[in-house]
C-alpha positions as CSV (number, residue, x, y, z in Angstrom):
1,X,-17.7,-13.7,16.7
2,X,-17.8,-14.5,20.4
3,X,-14.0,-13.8,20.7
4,X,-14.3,-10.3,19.0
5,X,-17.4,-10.0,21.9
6,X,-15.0,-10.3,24.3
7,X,-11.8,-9.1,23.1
8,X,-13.9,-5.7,22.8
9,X,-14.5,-4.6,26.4
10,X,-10.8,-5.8,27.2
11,X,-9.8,-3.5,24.8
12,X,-11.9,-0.3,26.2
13,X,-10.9,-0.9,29.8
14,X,-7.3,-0.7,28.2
15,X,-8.0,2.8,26.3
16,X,-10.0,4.7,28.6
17,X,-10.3,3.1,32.1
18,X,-7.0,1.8,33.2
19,X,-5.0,4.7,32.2
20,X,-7.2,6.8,35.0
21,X,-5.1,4.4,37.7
22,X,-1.7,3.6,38.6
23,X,-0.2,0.2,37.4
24,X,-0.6,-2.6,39.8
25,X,-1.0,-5.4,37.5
26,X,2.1,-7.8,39.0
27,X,2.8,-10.3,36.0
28,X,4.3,-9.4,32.9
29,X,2.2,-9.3,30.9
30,X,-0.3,-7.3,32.2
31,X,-3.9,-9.2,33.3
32,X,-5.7,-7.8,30.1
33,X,-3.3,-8.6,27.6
34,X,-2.6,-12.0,29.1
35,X,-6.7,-12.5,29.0
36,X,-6.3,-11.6,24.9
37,X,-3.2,-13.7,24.1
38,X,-5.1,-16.4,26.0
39,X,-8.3,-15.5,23.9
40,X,-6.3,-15.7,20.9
41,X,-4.4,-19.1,21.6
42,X,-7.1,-20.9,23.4
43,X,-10.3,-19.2,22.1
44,X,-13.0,-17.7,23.7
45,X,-14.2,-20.1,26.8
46,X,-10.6,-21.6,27.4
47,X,-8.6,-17.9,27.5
48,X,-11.8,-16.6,29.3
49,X,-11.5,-19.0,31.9
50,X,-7.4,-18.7,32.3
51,X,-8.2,-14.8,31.8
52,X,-10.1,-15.1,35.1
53,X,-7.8,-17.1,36.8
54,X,-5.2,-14.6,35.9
55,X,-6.8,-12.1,37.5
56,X,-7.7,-14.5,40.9
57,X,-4.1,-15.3,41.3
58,X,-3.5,-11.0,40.7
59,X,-3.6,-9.7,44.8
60,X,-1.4,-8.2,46.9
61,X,0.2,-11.5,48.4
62,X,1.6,-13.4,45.4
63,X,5.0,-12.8,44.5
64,X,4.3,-11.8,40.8
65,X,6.3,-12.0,37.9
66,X,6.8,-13.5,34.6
67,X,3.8,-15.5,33.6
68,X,3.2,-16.1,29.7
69,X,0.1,-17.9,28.6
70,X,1.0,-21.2,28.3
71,X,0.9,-23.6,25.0
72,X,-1.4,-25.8,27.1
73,X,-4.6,-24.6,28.6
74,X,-4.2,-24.7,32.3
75,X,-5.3,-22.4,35.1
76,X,-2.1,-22.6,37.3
77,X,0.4,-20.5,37.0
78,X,3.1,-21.0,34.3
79,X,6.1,-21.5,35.5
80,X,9.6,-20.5,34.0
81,X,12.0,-23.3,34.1
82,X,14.7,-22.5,36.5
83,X,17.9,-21.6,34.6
84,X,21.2,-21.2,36.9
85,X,22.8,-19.2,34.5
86,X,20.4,-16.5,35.7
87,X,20.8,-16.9,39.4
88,X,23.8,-14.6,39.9
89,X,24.5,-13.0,43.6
């Protein structure tokens, strides 16, 4: 019941107010779906407080990037292993 309370206003601000701006979200995934896979993983007081730590990290001076919810509840970043195989110049 609390998670459907707060999965709801997530889901309006996706429908009617975020399409009135430009993207600038700079993880993939975007801040509001990574605050529902993290409400649906973690519940609602763990993915709410990773959902708001999503969004802290989300300014203008981070690099940005891949960042899935993690298995584990954390609020740092998650981190993709560093694969060589990708790293080609």
């Amino acid at each position: 019941m609390i998670k459907q309370c707060l999965i709801l206003p997530i889901r309006v601000y996706q429908r009617w107010i975020s399409p009135l701006f430009p993207p600038t979200c700079r993880y993939t995934p975007t801040c509001s779906n990574y605050m529902l896979q993290a409400l649906q993983k973690h519940g609602p007081f763990k993915g709410l407080l990773m959902g708001i730590a999503r969004i802290l990290r989300c300014h203008p001076f981070v690099r940005g990037g891949i960042d899935p919810v993690p298995d584990k509840f954390t609020l740092l970043r998650n981190e993709q292993p560093y694969n060589k195989t990708n790293d080609r110049h």
